[in-house]
FIMI-237705 format. One line per 5 residues: their letters; for each residue x, y, z of N, C-alpha, C, CB. Coordinates in steps of 0.001 Angstrom, whole numbers. Glycine has a CB too. Example, Ala and Ser with C-alpha at 12.3 -4.5 7.8 and 13.67 -1.06 7.14 Angstrom:
<sites>
as = 13190 -5690 7800 12300 -4500 7800 13200 -3300 7800 11308 -4473 9046; 12850 -2250 7080 13670 -1060 7140 12900 30 7870 14084 -598 5725;
</sites>
This chain:
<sites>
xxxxx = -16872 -14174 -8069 -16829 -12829 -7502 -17463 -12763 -6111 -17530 -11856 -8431; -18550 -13462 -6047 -19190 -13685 -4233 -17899 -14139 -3549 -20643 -15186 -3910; -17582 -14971 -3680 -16427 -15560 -2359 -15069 -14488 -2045 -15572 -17308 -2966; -15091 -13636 -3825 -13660 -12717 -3419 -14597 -11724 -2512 -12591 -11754 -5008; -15658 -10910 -2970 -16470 -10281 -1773 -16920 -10812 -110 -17669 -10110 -2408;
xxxxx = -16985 -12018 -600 -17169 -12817 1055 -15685 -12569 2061 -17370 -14945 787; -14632 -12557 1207 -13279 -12863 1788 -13076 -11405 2295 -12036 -13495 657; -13238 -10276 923 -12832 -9192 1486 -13731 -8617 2852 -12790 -8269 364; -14568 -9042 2820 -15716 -8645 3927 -15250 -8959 5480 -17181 -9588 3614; -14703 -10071 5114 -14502 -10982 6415 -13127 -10024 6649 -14281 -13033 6185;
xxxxx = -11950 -10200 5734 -10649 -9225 5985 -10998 -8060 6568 -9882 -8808 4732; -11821 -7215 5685 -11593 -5672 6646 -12147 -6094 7492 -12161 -4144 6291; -13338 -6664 8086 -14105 -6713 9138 -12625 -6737 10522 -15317 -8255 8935; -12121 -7872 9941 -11059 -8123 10926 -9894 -6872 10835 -10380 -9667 10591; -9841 -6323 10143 -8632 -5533 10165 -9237 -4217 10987 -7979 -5208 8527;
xxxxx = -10418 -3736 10484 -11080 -3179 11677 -11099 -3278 12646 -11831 -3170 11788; -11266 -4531 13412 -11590 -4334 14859 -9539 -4430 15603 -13049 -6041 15496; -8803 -4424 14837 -7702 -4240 15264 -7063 -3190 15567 -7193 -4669 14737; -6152 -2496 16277 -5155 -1778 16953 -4952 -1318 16150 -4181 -2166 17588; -4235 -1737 15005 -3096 -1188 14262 -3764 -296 13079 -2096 -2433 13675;
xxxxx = -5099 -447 12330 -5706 94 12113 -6168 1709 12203 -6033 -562 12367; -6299 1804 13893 -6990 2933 13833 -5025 3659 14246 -8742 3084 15161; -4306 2855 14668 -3065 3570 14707 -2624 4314 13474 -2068 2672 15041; -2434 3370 12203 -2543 3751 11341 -3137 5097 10776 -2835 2976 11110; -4637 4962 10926 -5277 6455 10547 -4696 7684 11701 -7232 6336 10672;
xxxxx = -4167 7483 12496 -3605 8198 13337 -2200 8767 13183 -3702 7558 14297; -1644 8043 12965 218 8289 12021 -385 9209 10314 1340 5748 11323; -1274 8918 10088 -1703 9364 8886 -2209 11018 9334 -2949 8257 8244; -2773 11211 9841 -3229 12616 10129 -2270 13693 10967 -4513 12448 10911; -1717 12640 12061 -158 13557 12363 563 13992 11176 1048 12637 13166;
xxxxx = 836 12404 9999 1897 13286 9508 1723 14204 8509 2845 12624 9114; 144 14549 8061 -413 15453 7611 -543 16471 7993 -1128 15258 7411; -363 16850 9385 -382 18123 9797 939 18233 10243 -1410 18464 10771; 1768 17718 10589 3367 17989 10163 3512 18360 8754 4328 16666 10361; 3888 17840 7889 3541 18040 6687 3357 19451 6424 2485 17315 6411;
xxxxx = 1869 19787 6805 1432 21168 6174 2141 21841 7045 -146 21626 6087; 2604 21799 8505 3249 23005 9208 4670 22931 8322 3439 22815 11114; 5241 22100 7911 6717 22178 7672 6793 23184 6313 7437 20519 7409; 5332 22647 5259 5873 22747 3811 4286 24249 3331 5799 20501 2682; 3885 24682 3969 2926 25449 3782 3151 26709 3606 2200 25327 4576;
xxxxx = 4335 27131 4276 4854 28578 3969 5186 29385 3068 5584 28751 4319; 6516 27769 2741 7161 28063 1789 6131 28238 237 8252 26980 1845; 5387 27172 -164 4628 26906 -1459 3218 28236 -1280 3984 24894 -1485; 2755 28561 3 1775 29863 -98 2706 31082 -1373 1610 30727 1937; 3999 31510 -463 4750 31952 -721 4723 31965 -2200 5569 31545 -80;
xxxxx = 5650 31274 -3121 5568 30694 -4311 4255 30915 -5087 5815 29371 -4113; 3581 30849 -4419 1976 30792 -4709 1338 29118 -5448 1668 32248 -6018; 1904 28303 -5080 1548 26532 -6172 455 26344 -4892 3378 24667 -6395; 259 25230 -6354 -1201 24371 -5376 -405 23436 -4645 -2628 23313 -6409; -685 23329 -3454 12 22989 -2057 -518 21631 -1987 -398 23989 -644;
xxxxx = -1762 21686 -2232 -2437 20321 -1621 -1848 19100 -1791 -3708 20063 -2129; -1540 18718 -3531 -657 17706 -3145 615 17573 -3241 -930 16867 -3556; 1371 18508 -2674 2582 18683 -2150 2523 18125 -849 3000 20020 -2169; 1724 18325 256 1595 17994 1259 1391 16549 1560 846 18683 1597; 355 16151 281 36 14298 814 1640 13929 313 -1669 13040 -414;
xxxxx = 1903 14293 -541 3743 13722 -1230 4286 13757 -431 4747 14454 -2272; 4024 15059 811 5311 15037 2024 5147 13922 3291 5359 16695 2866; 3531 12922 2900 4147 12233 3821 3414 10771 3262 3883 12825 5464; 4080 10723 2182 4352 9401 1234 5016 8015 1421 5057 9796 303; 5946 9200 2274 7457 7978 2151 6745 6826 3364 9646 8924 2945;
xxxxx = 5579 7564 4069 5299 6590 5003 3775 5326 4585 5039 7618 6419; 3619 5261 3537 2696 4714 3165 2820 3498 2500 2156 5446 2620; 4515 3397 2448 4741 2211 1943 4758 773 3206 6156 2486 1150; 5457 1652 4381 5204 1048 5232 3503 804 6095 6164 1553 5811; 3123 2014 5864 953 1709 6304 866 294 5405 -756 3461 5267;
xxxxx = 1432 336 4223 263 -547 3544 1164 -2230 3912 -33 -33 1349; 2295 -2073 4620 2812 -3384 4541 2597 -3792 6139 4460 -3437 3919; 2107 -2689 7067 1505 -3316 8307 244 -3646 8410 1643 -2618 9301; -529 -3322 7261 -2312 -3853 6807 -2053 -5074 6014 -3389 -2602 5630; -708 -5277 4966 -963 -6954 4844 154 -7748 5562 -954 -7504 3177;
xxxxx = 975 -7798 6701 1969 -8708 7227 1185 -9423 7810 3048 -8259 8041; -145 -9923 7754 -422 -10871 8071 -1534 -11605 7159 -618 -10660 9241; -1494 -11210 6236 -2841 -11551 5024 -3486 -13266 4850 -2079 -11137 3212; -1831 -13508 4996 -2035 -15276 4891 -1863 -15791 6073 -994 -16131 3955; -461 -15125 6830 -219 -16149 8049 -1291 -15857 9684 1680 -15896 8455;
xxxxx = -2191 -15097 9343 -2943 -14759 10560 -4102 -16244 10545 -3794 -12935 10380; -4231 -16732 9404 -5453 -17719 9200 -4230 -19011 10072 -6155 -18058 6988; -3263 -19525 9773 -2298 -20064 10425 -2351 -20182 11830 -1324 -19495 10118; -1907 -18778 12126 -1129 -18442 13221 -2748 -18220 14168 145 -16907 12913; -3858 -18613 14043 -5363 -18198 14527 -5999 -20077 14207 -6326 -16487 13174;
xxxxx = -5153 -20515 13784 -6120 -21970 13254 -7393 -22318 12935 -6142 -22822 14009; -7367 -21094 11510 -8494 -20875 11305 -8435 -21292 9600 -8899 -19399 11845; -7217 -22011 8944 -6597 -22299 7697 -7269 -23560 7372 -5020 -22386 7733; -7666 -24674 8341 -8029 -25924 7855 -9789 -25600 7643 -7530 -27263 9044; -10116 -24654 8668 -11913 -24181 8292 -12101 -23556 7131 -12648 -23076 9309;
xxxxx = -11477 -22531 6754 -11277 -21354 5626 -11346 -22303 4761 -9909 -20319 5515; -10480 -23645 4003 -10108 -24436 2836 -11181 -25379 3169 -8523 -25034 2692; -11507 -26129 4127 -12236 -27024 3880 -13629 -26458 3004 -12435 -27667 5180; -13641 -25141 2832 -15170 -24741 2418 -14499 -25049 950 -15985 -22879 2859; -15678 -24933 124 -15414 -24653 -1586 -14675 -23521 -2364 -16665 -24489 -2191;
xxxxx = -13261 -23283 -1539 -13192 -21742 -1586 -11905 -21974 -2514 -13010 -20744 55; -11394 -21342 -3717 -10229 -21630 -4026 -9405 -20792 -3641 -10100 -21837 -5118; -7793 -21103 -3612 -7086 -20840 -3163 -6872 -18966 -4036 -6176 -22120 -3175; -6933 -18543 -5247 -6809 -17664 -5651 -7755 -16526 -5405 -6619 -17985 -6580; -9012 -17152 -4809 -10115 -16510 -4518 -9400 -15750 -3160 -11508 -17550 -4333;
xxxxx = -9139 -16713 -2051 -9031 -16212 -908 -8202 -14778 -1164 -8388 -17270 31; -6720 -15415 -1796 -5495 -14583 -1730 -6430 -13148 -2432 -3898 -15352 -2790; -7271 -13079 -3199 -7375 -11887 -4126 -8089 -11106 -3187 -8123 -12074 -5609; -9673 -12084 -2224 -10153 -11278 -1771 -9503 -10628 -1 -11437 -11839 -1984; -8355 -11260 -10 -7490 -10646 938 -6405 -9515 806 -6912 -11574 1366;
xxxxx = -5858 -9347 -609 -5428 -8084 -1332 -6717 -6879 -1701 -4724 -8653 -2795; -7649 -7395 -2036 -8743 -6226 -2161 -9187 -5441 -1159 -9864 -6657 -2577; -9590 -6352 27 -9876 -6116 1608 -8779 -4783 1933 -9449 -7768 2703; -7098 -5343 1751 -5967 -4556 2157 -5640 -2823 1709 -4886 -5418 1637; -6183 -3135 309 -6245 -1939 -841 -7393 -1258 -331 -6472 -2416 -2545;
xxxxx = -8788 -1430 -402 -9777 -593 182 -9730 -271 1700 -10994 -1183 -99; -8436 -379 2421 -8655 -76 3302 -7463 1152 3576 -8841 -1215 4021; -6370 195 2583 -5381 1660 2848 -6179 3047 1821 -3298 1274 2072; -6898 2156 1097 -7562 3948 119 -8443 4503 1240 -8949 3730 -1750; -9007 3736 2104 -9333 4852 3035 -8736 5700 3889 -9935 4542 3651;
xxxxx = -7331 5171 4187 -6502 5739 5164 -5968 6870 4216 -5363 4688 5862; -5603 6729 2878 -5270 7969 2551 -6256 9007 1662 -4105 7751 1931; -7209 8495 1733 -8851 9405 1020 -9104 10189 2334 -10669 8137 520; -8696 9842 3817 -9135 10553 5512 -7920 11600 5117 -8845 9292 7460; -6475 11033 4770 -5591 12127 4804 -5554 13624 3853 -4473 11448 4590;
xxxxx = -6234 12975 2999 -6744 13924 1915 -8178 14877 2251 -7046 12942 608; -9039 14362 3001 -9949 15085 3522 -9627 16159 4213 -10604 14451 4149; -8957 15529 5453 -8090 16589 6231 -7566 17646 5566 -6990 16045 6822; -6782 17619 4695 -5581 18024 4147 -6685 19694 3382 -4654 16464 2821; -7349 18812 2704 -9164 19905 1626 -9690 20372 3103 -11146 18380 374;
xxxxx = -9698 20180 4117 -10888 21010 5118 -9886 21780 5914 -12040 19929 6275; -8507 22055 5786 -7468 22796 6152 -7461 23545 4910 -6185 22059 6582; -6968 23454 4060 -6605 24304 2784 -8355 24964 2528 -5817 23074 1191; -9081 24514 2983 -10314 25243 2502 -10554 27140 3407 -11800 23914 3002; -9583 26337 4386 -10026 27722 5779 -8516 28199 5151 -10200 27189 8252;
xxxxx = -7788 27881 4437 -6612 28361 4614 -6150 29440 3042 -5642 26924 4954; -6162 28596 1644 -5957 29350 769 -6705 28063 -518 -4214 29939 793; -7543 27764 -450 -8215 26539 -1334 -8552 27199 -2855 -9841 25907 -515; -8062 26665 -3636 -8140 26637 -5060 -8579 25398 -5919 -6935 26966 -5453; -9840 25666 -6725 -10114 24305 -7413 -8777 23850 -8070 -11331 24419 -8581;
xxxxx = -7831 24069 -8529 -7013 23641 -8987 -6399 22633 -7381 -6211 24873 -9788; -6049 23032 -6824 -6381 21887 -5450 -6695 20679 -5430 -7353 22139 -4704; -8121 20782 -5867 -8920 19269 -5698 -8211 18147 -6489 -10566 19315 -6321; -7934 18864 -7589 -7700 18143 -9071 -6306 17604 -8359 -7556 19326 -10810; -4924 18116 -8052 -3894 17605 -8053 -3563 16963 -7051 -3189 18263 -8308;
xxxxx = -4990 17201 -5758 -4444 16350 -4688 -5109 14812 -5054 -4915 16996 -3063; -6675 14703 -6051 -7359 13522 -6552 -5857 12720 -7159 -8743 13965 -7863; -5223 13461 -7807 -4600 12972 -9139 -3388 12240 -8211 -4069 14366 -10476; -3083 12925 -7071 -2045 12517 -6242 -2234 11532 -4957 -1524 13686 -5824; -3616 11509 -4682 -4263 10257 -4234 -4347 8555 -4943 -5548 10756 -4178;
xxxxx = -4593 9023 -6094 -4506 7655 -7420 -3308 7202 -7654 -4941 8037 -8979; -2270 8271 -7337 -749 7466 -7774 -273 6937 -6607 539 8449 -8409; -535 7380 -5682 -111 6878 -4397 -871 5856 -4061 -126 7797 -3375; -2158 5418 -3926 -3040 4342 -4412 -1906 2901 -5115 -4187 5193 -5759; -2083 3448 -5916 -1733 2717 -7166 -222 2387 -7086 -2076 3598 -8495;
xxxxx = 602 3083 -6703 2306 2864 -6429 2195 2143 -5368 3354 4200 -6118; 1662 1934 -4408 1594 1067 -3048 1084 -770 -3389 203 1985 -1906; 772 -683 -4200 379 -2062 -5015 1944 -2729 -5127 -464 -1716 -6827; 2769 -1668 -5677 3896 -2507 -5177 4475 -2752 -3999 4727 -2247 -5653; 4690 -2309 -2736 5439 -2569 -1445 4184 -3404 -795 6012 -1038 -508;
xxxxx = 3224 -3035 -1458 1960 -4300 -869 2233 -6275 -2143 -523 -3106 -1503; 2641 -6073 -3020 3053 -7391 -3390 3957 -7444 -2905 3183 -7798 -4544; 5331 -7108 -2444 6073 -7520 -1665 6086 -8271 -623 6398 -6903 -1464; 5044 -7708 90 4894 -8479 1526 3524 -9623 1400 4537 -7141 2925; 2727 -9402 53 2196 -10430 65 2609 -11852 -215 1494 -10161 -464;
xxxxx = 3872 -11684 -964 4986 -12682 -1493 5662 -13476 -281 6203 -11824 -2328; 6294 -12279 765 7213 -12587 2010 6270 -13593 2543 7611 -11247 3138; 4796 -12976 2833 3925 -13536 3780 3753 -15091 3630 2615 -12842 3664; 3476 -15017 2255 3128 -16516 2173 4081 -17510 1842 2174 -16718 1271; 5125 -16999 1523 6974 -17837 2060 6989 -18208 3185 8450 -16904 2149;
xxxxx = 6809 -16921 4598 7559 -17678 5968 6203 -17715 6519 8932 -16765 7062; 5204 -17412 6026 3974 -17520 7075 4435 -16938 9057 3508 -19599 6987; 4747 -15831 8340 5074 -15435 10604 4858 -14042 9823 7396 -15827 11996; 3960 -13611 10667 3154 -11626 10894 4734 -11165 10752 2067 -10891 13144; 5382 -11357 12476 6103 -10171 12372 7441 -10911 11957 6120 -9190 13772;
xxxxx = 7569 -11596 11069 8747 -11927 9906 8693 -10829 8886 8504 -13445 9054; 7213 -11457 8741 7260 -10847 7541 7347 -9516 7344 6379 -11164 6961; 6520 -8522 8658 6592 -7399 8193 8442 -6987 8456 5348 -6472 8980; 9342 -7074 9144 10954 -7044 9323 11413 -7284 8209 11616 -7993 10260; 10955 -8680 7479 11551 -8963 6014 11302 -7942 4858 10960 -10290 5494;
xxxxx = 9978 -7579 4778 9449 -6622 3889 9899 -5347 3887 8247 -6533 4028; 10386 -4638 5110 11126 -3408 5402 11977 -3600 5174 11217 -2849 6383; 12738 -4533 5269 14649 -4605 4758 14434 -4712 3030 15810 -6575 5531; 13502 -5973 2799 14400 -5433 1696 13369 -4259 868 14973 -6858 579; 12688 -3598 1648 12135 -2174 377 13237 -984 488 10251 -1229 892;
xxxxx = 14053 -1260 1436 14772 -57 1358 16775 -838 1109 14307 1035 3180; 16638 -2551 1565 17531 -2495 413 17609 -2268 -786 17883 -3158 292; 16790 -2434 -1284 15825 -2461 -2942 16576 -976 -2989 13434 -2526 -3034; 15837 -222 -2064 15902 1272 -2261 17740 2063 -2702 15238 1886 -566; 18323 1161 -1787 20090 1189 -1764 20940 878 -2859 20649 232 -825;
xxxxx = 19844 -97 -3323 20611 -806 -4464 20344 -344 -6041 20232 -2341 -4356; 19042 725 -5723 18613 1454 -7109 20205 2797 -7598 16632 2551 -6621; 20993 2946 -6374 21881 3906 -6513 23136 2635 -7370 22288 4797 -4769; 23121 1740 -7424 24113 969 -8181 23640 486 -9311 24637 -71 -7508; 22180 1025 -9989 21991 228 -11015 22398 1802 -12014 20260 -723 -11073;
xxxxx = 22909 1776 -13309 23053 2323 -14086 21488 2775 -15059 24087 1598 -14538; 20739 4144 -14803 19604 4093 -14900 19168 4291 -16607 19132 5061 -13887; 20413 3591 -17678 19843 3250 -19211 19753 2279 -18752 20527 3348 -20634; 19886 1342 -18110 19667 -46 -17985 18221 -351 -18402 19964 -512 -16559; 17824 -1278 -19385 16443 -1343 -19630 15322 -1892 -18021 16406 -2539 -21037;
xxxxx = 16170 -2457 -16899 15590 -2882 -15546 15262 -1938 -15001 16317 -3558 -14673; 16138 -952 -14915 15828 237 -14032 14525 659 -13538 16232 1265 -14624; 13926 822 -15249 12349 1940 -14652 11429 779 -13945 11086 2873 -16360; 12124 -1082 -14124 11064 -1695 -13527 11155 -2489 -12094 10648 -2530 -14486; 12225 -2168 -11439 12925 -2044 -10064 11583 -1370 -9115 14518 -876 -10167;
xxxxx = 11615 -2101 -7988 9846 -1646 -7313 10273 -173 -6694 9027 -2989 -5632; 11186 259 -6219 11370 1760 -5476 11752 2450 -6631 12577 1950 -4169; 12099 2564 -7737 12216 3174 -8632 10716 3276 -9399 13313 2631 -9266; 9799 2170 -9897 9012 2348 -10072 7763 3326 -9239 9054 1412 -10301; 7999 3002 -7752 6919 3757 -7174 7135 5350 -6967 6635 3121 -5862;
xxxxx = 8065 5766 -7128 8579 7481 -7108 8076 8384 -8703 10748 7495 -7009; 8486 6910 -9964 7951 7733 -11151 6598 7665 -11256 8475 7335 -12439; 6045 6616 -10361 4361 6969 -10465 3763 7955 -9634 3498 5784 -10128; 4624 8106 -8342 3991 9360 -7953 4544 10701 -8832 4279 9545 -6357; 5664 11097 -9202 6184 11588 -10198 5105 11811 -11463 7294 10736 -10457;
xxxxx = 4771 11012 -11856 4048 10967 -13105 5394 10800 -14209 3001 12476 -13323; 6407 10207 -14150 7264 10468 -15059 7599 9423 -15989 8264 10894 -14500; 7515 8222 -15816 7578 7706 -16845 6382 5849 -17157 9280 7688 -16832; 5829 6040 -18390 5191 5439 -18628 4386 3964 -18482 5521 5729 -19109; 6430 3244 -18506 6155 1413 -18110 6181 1411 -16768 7417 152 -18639;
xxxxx = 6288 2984 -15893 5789 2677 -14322 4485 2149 -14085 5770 3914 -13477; 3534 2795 -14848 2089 2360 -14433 1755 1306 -14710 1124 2997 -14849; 2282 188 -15421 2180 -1334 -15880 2893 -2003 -14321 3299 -1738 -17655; 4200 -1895 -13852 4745 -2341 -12811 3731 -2908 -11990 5471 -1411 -12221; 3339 -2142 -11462 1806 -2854 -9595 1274 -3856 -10743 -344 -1112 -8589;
xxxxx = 827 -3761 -11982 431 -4505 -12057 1140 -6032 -12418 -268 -3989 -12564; 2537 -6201 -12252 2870 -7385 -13043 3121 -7702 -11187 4350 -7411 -14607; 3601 -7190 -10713 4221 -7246 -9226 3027 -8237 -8669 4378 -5506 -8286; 1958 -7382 -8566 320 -8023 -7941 403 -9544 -8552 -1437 -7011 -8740; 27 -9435 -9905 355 -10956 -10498 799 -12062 -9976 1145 -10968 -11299;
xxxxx = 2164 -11596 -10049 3467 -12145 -9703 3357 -12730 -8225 4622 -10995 -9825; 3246 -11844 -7584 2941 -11937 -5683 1539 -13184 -5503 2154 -9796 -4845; 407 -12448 -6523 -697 -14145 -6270 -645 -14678 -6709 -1866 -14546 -6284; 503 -15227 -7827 129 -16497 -7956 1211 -17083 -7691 -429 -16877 -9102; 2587 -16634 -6848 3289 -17303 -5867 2614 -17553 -4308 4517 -16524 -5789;
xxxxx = 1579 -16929 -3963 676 -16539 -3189 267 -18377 -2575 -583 -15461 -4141; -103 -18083 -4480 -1487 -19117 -4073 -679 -20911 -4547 -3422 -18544 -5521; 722 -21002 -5127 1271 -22245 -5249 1675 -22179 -3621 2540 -22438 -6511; 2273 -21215 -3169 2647 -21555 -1639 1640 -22519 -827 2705 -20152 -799; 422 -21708 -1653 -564 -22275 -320 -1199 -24313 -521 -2429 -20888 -414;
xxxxx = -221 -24333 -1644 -1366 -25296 -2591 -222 -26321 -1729 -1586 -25233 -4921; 1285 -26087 -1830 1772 -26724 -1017 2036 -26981 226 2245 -26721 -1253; 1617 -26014 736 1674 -26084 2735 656 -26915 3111 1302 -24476 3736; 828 -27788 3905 449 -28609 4921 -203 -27847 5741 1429 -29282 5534; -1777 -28053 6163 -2821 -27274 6850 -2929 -28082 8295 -4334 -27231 5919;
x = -2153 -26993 9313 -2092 -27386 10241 -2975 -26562 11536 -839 -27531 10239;
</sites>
């Protein structure tokens, strides 16, 4: 557990002092206040708890936040020649990969725990209801938690072609071929509910059950192709 904490330490540290980062929290709070100007009228109106209606309205972009915080998880140690120092220590290979997915995850939960702040210190001056807190928490955790999948995706891509911006191009095509191709699957199909863009809509949804198992077989799946990739690449 020290070395996955050593790793994640070292990750955000670095993902911090990067660009894309604070861009990130920045696309995040625009599209939160887009968001509430577009969809605030209407749901006052109605009279519903708004709050997390609003983080839902800008969801669709979080699949992509969380796949420009890992398109480089593995191949930046590479592409920085910093892969033969990293391994020569006592470090195993599953250690690194995990504490470089943990690093990725606590950082997009901060990007969308800031959007959610925002979102409570607007609705507080505006029409705030404890019923509020509860559905925007509840709608923070699924979105959390549904992003585990478009984040194994690209942890998978990454450590296949080892190239940043491969991977993140590869990872966008296919989440929204994925996405194209959920309209041709017949949805009794027993695959259906476990298809990654189908899965991540019923978890924000809350709608069906073997969604919330999905991130987790995906995550699995993604490190420990992760970590045979790495066992076979040549450290150059």
């Amino acid at each position: 557990m020290k070395k996955i904490k050593a790793v994640s330490l070292y990750e955000m540290e670095r993902l911090i002092r990067s660009v894309r980062f604070y861009v990130l929290l920045s696309y995040s709070f625009i599209g939160s206040l887009i968001s509430i100007r577009m969809r605030n009228v209407m749901h006052f109106i109605e009279k519903k708890y708004v709050s997390s209606y609003i983080l839902e309205g800008v969801y669709i972009g979080f699949p992509i936040i969380i796949m420009i915080l890992a398109m480089d998880l593995i191949s930046c140690e590479y592409e920085n020649r910093h892969a033969e120092l990293i391994f020569s220590k006592p470090l195993r290979k599953m250690e690194f990969v995990l504490g470089k997915i943990c690093a990725t995850i606590i950082l997009f939960m901060l990007n969308v725990a800031l959007s959610a702040i925002f979102i409570l210190l607007y609705m507080y001056f505006i029409c705030f209801e404890t019923q509020d807190l509860i559905t925007l928490f509840s709608t923070f955790i699924s979105i959390v938690w549904g992003s585990i999948i478009p984040l194994s995706i690209t942890v998978l891509i990454n450590a296949l072609l080892i190239n940043t911006v491969g991977t993140f191009a590869a990872s966008l095509i296919a989440w929204y071929i994925l996405d194209l191709a959920v309209t041709l699957i017949n949805p009794s199909n027993i695959l259906y509910n476990w298809l990654p863009n189908v899965a991540y809509r019923q978890i924000l949804a809350d709608k069906h059950a073997t969604a919330a198992l999905t991130p987790i077989i995906y995550i699995v799946v993604a490190c420990l192709i992760a970590v045979y990739m790495l066992r076979k690449r040549d450290i150059h």
